[in-house]
C-alpha positions as CSV (number, residue, x, y, z in Angstrom):
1,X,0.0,0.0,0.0
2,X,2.7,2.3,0.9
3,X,4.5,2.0,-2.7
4,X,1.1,2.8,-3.8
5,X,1.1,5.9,-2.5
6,X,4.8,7.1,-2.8
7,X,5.2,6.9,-7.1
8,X,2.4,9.9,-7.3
9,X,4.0,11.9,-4.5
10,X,7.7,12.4,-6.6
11,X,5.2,14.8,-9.0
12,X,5.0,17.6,-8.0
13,X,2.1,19.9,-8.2
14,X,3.7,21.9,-11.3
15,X,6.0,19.2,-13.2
16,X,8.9,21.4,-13.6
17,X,9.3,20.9,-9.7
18,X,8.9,17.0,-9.8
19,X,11.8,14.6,-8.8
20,X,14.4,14.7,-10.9
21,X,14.3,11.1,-11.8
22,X,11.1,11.3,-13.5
23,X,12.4,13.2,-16.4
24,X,9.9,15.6,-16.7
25,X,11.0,18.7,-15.2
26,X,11.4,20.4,-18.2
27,X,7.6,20.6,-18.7
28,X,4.9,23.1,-16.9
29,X,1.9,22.4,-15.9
30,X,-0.2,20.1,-14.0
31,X,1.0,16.4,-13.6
32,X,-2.9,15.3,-13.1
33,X,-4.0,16.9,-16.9
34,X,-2.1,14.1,-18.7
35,X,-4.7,10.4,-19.2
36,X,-3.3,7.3,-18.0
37,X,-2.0,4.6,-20.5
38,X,-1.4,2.3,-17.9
39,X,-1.5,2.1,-14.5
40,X,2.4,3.5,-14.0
41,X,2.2,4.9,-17.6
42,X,1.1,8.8,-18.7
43,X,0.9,10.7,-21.5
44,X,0.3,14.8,-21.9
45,X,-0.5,16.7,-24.6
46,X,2.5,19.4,-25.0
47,X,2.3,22.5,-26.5
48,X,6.0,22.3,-28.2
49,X,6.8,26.0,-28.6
50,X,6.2,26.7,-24.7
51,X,6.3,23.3,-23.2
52,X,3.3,23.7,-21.1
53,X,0.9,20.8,-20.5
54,X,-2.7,21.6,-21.9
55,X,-4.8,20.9,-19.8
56,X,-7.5,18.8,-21.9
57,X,-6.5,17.6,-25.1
58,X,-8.3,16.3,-27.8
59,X,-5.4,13.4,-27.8
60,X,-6.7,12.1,-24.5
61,X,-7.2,8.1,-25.1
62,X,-8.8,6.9,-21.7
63,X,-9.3,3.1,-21.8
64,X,-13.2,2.3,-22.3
65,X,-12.9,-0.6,-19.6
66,X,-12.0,1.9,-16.9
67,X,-14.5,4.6,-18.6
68,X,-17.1,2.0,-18.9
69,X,-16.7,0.6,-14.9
70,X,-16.9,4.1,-13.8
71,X,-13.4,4.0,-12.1
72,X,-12.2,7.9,-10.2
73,X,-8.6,6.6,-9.2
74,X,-6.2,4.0,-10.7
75,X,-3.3,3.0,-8.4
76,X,0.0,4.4,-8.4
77,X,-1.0,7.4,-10.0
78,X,-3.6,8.8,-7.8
79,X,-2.8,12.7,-8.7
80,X,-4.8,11.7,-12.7
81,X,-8.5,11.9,-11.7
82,X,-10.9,9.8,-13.9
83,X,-14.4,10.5,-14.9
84,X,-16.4,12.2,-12.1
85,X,-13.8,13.1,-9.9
86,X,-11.4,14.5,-12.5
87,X,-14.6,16.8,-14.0
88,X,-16.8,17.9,-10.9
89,X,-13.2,18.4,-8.1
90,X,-10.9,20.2,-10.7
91,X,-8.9,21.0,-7.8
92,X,-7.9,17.6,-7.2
93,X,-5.3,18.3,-10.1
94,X,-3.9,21.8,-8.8
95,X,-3.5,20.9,-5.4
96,X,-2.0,17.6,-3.2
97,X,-3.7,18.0,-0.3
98,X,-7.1,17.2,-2.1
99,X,-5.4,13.8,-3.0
100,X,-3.7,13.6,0.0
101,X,-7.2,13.4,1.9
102,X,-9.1,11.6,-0.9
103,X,-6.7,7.9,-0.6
104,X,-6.9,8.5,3.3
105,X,-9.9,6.1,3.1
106,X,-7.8,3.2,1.2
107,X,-5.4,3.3,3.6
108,X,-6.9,4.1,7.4
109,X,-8.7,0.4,7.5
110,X,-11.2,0.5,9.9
111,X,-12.0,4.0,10.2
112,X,-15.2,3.6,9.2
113,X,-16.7,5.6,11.8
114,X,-14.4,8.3,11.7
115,X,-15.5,9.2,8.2
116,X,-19.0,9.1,8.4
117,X,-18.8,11.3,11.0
118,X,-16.9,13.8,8.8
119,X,-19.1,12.6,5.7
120,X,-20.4,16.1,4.9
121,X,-17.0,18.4,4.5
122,X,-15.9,15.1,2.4
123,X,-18.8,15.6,-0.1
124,X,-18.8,19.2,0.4
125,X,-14.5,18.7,-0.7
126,X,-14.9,16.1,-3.7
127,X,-18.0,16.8,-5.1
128,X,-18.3,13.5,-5.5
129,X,-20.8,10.7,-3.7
130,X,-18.2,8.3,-4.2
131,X,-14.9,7.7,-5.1
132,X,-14.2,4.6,-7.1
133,X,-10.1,3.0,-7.3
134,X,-8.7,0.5,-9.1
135,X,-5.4,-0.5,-7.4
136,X,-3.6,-3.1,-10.1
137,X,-0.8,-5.4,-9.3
138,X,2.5,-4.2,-10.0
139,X,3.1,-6.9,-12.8
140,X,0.1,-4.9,-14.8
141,X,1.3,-1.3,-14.1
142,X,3.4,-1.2,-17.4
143,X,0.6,-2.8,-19.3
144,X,-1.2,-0.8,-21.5
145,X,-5.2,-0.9,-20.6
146,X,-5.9,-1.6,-24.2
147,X,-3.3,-4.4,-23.6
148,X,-5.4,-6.0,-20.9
149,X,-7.2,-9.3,-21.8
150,X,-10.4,-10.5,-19.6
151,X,-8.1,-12.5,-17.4
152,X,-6.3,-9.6,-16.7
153,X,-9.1,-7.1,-16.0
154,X,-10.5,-10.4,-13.7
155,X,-7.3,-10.8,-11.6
156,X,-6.0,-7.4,-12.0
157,X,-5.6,-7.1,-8.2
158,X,-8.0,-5.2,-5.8
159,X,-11.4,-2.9,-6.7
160,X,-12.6,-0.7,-3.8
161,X,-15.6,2.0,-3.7
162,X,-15.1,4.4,-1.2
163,X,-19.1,5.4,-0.3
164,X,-18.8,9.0,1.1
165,X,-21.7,9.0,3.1
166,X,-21.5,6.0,5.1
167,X,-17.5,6.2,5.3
168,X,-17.8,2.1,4.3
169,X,-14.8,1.5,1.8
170,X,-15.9,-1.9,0.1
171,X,-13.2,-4.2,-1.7
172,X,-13.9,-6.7,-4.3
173,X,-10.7,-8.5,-6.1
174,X,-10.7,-7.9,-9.9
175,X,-12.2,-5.0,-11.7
176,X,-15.8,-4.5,-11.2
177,X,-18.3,-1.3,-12.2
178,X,-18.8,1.3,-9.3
179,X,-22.8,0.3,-9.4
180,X,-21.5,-3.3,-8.6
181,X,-19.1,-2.8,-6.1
182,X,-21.7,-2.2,-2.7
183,X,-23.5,-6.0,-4.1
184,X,-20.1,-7.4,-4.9
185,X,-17.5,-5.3,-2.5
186,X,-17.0,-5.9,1.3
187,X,-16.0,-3.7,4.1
188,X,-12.6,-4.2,5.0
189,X,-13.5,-7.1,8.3
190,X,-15.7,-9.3,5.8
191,X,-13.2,-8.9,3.3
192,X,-10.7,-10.4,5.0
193,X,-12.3,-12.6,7.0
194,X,-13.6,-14.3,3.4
195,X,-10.2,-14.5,2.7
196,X,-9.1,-16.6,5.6
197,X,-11.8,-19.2,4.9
């Protein structure tokens, strides 16, 4: 989980400030306006006479599997918003801290309680009633979407729909649509526990 979280942390919130390493510090503009490729794989649209990332682009190819199962997040690279999230919380892509609080959820198991009780300025944040990840296996991070086969979408690694309201994150293994996912998913206890049986 913690690997997870650290790839979309070494972009910064204006790319010419990102971790050397990445190689993309010669670009402006916001990391989150590119589309994903693949789970550890973007692609921006660059204006080549001022090197500044547009910010929608009429290249953008987004997978239709992770169009059509509604998916907002695709693990590592939390900071590129999907469908809902990316167009009604713009600001998810200008600034960290919205991401920074939006994958607290995946990560605090068990804190159910804690975010219903603070359900309202989460709604009133996101804009969103829900925020829908996908969180691959590292094997399938370099893989373009349009690459997967069934079998891969079916054992890609982990779903989970973060329901705002009720706090309840439920977690289903393989790709599933967001409408499935409170049928299919299960809070984090019954999730585990089916997997000890």
């Amino acid at each position: 989980m913690l690997t997870l979280y650290l790839l979309p942390e070494a972009f910064a919130d204006d790319l010419s400030r990102s971790f050397p390493a990445l190689g993309v510090c010669g670009l402006k503009g916001q990391a989150g306006n590119g589309w994903l490729v693949a789970p550890g794989w973007i692609e921006w649209d660059v204006d080549p006479a001022t090197t500044e990332v547009r910010r929608e682009s009429p290249k953008q190819q987004w997978s239709r599997p992770l169009i059509d199962k509604s998916y907002d997040l695709v693990f590592p690279l939390t900071h590129v918003p999907l469908g809902r999230l990316r167009r009604d919380c713009p600001e998810w892509r200008s600034d960290r801290s919205y991401r920074a609080l939006g994958v607290l959820a995946y990560f605090l198991l068990g804190s159910e309680e804690w975010f219903k009780k603070q359900n309202q300025e989460f709604l009133d944040l996101f804009k969103v009633s829900h925020i829908h990840a996908l969180m691959p296996n590292p094997e399938l991070w370099l893989k373009p979407f349009d690459d997967w086969t069934e079998i891969d979408w079916n054992t890609c690694g982990l779903s989970a729909l973060w329901d705002i309201e009720s706090g309840v994150v439920y977690w289903a293994e393989g790709a599933h649509k967001a409408d499935d996912m409170k049928r299919i998913g299960k809070p984090i206890k019954q999730f585990i526990g089916s997997k000890k049986k």
